[in-house]
C-alpha positions as CSV (number, residue, x, y, z in Angstrom):
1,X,24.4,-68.9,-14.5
2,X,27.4,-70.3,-12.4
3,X,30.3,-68.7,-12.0
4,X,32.4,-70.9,-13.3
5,X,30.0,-71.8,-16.4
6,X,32.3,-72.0,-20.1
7,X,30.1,-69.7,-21.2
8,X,27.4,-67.2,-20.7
9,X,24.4,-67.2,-23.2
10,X,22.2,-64.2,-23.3
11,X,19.0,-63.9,-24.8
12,X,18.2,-60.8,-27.2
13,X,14.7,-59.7,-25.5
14,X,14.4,-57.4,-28.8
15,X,14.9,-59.4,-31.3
16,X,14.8,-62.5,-29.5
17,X,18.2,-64.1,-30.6
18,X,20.4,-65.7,-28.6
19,X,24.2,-64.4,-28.5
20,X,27.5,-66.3,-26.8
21,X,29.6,-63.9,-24.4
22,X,32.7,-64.1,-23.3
23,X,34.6,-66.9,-23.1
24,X,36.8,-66.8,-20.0
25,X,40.2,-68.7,-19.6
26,X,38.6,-72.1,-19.2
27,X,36.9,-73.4,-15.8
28,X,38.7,-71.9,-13.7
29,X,37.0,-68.8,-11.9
30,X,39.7,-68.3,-9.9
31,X,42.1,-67.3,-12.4
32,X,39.9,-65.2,-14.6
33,X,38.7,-63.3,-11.0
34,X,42.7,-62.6,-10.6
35,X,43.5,-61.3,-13.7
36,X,40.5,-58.8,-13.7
37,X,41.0,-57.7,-9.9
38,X,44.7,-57.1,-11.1
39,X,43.7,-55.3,-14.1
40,X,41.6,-52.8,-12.4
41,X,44.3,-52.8,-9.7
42,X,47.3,-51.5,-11.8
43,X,44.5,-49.0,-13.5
44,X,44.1,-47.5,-9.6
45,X,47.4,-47.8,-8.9
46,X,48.6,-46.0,-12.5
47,X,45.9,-42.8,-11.8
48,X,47.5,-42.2,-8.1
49,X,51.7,-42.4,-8.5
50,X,51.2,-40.2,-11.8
51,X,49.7,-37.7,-10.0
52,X,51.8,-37.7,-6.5
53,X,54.9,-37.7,-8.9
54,X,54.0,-34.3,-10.6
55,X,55.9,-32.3,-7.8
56,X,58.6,-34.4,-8.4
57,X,58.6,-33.8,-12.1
58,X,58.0,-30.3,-12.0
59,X,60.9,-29.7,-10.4
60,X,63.4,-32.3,-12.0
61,X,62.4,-31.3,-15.9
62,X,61.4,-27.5,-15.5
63,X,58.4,-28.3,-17.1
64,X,55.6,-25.8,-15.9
65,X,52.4,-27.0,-13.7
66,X,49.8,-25.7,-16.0
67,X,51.0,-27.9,-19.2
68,X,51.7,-31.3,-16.6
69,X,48.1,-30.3,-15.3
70,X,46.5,-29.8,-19.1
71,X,48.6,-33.1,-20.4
72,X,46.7,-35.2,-17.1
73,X,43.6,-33.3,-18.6
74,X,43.7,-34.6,-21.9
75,X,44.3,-38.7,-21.3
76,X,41.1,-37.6,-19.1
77,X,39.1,-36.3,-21.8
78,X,39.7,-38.6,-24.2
79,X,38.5,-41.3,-21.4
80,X,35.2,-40.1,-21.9
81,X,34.9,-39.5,-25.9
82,X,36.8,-43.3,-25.8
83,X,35.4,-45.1,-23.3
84,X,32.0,-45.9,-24.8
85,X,33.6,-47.3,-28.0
86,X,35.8,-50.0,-26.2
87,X,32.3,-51.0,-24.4
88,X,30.6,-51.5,-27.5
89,X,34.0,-53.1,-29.1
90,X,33.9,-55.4,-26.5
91,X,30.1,-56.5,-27.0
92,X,31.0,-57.2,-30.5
93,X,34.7,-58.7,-30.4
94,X,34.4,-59.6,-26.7
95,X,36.1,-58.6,-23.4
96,X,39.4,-60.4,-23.5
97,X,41.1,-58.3,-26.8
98,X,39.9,-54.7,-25.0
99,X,41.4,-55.5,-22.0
100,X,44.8,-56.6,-23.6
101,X,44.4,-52.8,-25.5
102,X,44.0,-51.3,-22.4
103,X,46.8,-53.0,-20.5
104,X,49.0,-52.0,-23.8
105,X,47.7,-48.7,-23.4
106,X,48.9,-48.2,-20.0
107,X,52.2,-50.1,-20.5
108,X,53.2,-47.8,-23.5
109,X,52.2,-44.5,-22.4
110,X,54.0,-44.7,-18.8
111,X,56.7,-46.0,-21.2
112,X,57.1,-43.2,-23.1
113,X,56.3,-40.6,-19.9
114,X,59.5,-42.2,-18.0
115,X,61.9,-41.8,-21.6
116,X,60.6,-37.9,-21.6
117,X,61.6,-37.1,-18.3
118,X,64.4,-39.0,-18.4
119,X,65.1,-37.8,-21.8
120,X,64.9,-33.8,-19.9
121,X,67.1,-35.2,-16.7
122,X,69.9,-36.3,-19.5
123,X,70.2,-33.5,-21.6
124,X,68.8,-36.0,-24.6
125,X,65.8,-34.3,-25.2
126,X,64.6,-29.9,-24.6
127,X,61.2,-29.6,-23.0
128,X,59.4,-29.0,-26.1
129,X,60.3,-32.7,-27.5
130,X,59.6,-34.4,-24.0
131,X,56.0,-32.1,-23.4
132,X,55.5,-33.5,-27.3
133,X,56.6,-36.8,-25.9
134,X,54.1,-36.3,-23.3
135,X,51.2,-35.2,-24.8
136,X,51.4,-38.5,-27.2
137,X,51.8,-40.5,-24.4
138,X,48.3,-39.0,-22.6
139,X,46.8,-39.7,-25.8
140,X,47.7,-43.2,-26.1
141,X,46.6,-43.4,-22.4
142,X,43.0,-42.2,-23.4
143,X,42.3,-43.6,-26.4
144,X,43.7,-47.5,-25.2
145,X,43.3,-47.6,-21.6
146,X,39.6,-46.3,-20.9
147,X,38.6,-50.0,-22.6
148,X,39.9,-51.6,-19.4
149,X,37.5,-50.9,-16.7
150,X,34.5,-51.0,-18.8
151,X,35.6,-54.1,-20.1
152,X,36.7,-55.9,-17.0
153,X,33.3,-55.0,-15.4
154,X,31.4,-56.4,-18.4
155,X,33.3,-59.7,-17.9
156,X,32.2,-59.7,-14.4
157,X,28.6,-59.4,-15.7
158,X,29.4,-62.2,-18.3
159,X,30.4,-64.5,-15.8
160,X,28.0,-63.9,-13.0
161,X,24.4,-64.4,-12.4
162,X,22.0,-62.0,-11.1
163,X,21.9,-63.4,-7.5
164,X,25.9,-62.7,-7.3
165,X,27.0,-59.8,-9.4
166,X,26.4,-56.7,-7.5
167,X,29.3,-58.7,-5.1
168,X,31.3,-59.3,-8.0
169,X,31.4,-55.8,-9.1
170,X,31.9,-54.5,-5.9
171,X,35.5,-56.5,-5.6
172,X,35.9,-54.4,-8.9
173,X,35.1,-51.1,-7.2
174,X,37.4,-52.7,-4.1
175,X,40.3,-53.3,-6.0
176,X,40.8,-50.0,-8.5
177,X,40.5,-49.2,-4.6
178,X,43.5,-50.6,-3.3
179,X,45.4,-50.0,-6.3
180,X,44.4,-46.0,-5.7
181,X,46.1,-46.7,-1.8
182,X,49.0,-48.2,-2.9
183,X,49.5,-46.0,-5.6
184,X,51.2,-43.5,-3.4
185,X,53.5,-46.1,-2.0
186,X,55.6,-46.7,-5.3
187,X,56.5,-42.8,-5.6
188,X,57.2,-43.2,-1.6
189,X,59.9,-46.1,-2.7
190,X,61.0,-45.5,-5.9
191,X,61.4,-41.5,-5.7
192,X,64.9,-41.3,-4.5
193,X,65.9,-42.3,-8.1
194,X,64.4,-39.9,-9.8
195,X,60.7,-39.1,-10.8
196,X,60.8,-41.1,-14.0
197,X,61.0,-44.6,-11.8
198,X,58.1,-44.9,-10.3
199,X,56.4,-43.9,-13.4
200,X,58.4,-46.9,-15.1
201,X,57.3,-49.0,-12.3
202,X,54.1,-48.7,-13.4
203,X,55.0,-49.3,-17.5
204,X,57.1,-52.4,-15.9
205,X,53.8,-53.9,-13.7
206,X,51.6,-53.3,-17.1
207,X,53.9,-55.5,-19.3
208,X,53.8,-58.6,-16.9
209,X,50.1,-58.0,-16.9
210,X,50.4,-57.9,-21.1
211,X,52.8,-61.2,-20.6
212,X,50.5,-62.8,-18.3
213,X,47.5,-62.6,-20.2
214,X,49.2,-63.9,-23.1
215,X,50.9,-66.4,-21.9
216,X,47.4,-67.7,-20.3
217,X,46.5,-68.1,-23.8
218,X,43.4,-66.1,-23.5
219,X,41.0,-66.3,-26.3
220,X,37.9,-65.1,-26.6
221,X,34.5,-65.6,-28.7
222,X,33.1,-62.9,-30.8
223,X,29.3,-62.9,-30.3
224,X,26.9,-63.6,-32.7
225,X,27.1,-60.5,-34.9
226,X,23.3,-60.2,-36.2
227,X,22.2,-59.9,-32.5
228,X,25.3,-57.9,-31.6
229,X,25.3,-55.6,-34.9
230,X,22.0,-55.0,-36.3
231,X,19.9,-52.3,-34.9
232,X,22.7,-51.4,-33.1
233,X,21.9,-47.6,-32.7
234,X,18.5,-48.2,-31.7
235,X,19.0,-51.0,-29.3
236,X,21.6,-48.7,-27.3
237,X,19.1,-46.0,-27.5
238,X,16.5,-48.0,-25.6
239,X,19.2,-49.2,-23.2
240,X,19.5,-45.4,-22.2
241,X,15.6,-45.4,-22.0
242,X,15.9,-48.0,-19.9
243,X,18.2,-47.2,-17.7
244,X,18.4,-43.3,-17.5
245,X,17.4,-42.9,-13.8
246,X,20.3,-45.2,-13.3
247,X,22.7,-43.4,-15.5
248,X,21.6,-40.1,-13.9
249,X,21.7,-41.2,-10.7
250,X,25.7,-42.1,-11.8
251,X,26.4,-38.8,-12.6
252,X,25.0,-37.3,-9.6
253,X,26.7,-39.4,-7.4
254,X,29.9,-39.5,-8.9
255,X,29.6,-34.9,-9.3
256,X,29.4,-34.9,-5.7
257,X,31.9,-37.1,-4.6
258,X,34.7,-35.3,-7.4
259,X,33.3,-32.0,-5.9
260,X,33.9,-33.0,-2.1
261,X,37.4,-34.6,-2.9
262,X,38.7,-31.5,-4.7
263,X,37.1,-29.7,-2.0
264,X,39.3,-31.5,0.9
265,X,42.3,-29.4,0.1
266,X,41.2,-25.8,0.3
267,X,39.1,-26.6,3.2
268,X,42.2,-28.3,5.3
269,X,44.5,-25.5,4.5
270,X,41.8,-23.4,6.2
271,X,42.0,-26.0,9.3
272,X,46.0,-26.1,9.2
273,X,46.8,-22.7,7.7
274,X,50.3,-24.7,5.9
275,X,50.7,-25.9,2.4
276,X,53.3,-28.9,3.8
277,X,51.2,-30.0,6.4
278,X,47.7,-29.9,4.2
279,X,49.6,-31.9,1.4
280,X,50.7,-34.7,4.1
281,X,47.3,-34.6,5.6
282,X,45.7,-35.1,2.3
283,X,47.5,-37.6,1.3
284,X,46.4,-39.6,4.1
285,X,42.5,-38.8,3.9
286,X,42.7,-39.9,0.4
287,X,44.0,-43.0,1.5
288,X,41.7,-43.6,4.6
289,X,38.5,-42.9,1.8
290,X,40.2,-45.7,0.1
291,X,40.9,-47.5,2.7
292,X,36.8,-47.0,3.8
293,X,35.9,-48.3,0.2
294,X,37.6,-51.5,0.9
295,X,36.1,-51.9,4.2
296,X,32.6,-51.4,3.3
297,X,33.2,-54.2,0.4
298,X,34.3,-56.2,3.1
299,X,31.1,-55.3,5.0
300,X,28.4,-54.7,2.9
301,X,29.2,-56.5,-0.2
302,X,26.8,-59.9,0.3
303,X,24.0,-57.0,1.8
304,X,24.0,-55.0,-1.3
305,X,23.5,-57.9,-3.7
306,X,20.1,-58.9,-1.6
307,X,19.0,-55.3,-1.2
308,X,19.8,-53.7,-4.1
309,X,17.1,-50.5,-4.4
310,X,17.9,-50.7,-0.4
311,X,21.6,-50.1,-1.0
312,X,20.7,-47.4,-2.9
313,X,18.8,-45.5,-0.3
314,X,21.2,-46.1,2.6
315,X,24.5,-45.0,0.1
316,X,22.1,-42.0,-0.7
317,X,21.7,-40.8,2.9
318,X,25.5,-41.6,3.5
319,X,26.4,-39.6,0.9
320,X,24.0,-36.7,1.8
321,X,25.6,-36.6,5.5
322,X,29.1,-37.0,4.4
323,X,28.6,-34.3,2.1
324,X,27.4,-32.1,5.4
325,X,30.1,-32.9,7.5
326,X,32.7,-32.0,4.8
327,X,31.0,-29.1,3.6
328,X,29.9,-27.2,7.2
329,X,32.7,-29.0,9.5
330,X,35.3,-26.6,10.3
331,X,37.8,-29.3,12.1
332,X,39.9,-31.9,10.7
333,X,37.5,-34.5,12.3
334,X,34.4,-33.3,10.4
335,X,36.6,-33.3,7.7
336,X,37.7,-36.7,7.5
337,X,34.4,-38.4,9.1
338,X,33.1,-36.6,6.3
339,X,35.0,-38.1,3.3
340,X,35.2,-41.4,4.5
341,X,31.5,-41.7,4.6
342,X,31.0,-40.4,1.4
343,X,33.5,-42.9,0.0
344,X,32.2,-45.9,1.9
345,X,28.8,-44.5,0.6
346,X,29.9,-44.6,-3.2
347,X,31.4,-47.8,-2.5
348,X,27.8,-49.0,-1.9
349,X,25.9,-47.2,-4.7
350,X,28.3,-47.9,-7.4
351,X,27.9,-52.1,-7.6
352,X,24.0,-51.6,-6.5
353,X,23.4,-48.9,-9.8
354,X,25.7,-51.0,-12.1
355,X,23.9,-54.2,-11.3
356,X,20.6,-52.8,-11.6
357,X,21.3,-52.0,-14.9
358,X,23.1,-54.5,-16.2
359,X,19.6,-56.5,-15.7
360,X,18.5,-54.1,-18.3
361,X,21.5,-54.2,-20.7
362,X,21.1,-57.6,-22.0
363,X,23.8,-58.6,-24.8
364,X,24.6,-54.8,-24.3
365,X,26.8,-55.0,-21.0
366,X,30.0,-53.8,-23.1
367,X,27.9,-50.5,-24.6
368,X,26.5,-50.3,-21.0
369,X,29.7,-50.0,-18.6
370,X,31.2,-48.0,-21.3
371,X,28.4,-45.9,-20.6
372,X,28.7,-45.8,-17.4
373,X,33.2,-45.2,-17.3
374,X,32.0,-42.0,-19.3
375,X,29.4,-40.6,-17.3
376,X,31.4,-41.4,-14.1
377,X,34.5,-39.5,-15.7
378,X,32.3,-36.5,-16.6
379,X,30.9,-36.1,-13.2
380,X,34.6,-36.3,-11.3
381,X,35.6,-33.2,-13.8
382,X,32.2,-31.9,-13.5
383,X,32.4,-31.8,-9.6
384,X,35.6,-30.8,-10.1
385,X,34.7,-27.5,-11.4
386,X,32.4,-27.3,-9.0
387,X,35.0,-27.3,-6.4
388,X,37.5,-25.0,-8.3
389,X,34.7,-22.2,-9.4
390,X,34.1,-21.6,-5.1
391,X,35.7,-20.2,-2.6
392,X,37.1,-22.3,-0.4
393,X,34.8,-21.1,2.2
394,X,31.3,-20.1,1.9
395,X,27.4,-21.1,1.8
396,X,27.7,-21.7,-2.1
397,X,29.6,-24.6,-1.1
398,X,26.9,-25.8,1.3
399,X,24.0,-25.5,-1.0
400,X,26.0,-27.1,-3.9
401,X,26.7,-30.1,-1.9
402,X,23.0,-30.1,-0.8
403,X,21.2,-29.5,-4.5
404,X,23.5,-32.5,-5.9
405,X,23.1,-35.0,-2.6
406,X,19.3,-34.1,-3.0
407,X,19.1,-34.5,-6.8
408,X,20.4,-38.5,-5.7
409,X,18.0,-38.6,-2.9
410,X,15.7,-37.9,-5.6
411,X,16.0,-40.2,-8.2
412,X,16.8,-43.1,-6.0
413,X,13.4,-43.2,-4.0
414,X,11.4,-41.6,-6.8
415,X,12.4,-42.7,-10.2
416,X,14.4,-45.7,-9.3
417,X,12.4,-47.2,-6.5
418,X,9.3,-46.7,-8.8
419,X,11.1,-47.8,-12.3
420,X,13.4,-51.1,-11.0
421,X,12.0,-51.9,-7.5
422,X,9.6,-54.2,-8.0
423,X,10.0,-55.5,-10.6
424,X,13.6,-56.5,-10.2
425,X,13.1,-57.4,-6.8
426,X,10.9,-60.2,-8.4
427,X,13.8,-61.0,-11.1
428,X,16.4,-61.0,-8.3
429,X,14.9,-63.9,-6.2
């Protein structure tokens, strides 16, 4: 269906019914593509100055790393216990009202984080009340904001067609992107002031967002409820049937690329031997894998939607040699040839998986990318752990890079080539 079509009708292969989607701002593509690559945006951008600030509001409130580290944690865990609830919220009550909550979500909680530390910088609040303070705010951030991303990529999936959505979704994946690079620019400008500014930066952007989308007039249309309600649990558990090479493949992908970037740090203080230098030299890899991720949108992005099982292969084989280079290269070359492969590699698989799949997902895209936010957010922490279990040198680190890149090699020329190939190939053209 056209891009710029009212609305997008699905049918209900299972109990053949026919359910209206979203209902975008009106006929204007443009607009609707602006206010979900902005979303996604401030959601990148949110993630990356909260966690550059931490130094900063370490030292300004007393507040010990280990309780800032477990309050990150928890908006982090509740993302994946939340997440798959907003997706199947928004299949039901549509895309539009989850989105709002999320923006809310993120407005209010970075709210609330720049009145604690200010609260601690003022004498107005002790640390117990602000780490309270805290702590509410992560939760609010869990439970409202994981809706957004799964939401805005469902929206995308409303109101594209097969022959253009694994572009669409991939200026998604660009943009949470860019907002990830810039992120460290608004602690860089705002710092000076005090750590609670750029954190209210962020509350400030979230608000226009919230006024924006308001103002807009935004409404949305609830889909038909027999097709979106009944057999709900049974429907969802065929979608997982359907798609579990996909949603494996997910997790694999995003294990290894959480275990590499936790592993960048440990491994260039090996290179540099200084914890100043390795935090400044981090900072910029981080921003050059974003920065690759962008570029291979740029690239790759028309490619991928005509070759999707292809895309799947090559990002595979990227990923597997990234993952090489990072994990046996013992100069800062390696290092960063290694990591920006990877994430020009993810940038690839992630549209190509999520388009796949959404051919399966039917009136389900909501329950889908929900799906999909959760399983990505278990395998960052998962690789995570990974990372922080190792040494920060040693063949355990080779030959967990290598089991994980191979368990992706796997199921995208085995099960997915077999499963999806040809048979979306055919529904593709």
């Amino acid at each position: 269906m056209p891009e710029n079509a009212l609305y997008h009708v699905s049918t209900d292969t299972h109990s053949g019914q026919r359910s209206f989607g979203q209902r975008s701002f009106g006929q204007n593509p443009a607009r609707n593509n602006f206010c979900r690559l902005i979303a996604v945006f401030l959601l990148g951008t949110g993630q990356t100055t909260l966690l550059i600030s931490l130094p900063a509001i370490l030292e300004e409130t007393g507040i010990g790393y280990g309780v800032l580290s477990t309050m990150v944690a928890l908006g982090t865990g509740l993302f994946i216990v939340s997440a798959p609830i907003w997706g199947r919220i928004s299949d039901r009550y549509g895309r539009i009202p989850v989105i709002i909550s999320g923006t809310v979500g993120i407005a209010l909680s970075f709210l609330m984080l720049t009145l604690s530390i200010q609260g601690v910088v003022s004498d107005v609040l002790n640390q117990q009340q602000a780490i309270f303070l805290m702590f509410s705010a992560r939760i609010v951030y869990g439970l409202l904001a994981s809706g957004l991303y799964p939401a805005v990529q469902a929206w995308v999936i409303d109101d594209s067609s097969p022959s253009n959505r694994a572009r669409m979704l991939s200026r998604i994946t660009a943009s949470i992107n860019v907002g990830r690079l810039s992120g460290p620019l608004v602690p860089a400008i705002f710092i000076s002031w005090g750590s609670a500014f750029p954190i209210g930066v962020v509350s400030l952007l979230a608000m226009v967002l919230f006024i924006l989308l308001v103002i807009l007039s935004v409404v949305s249309v609830r889909h038909d409820k027999m097709s979106a309600a009944s057999n709900g649990n049974v429907r969802l558990l065929g979608l997982m049937t359907e798609t579990w090479p996909l949603l494996l493949l997910a997790c694999s992908v995003t294990t290894l690329f959480g275990f590499l970037q936790y592993l960048a740090g440990p491994r260039l203080h090996l290179i540099v031997h200084d914890g100043v230098t390795t935090t400044r030299l981090l900072s910029i890899l981080m921003m050059l894998a974003a920065l690759s991720t962008i570029i291979a949108h740029l690239v790759a992005a028309r490619w991928v939607q005509r070759n999707l099982v292809m895309a799947l292969k090559c990002g595979s084989v990227l990923l597997l040699i990234g993952s090489m280079f990072m994990v046996t290269g013992e100069r800062l070359f390696w290092l960063a040839s290694g990591l920006t492969i990877s994430a020009a590699s993810v940038a690839l698989l992630t549209p190509a998986y999520t388009a796949l799949a959404s051919a399966q997902a039917s009136s389900q895209q909501g329950a889908l990318t929900g799906m999909l936010t959760m399983i990505h957010t278990i395998g960052y922490t998962l690789g995570a752990l990974l990372a922080g279990t190792m040494n920060s040198n040693g063949w355990q680190q080779e030959l967990v890079g290598v089991l994980v890149a191979s368990v992706s090699l796997m199921i995208t020329f085995l099960w997915v080539d077999h499963k999806h190939g040809k048979s979306l190939c055919l529904r593709f053209k």
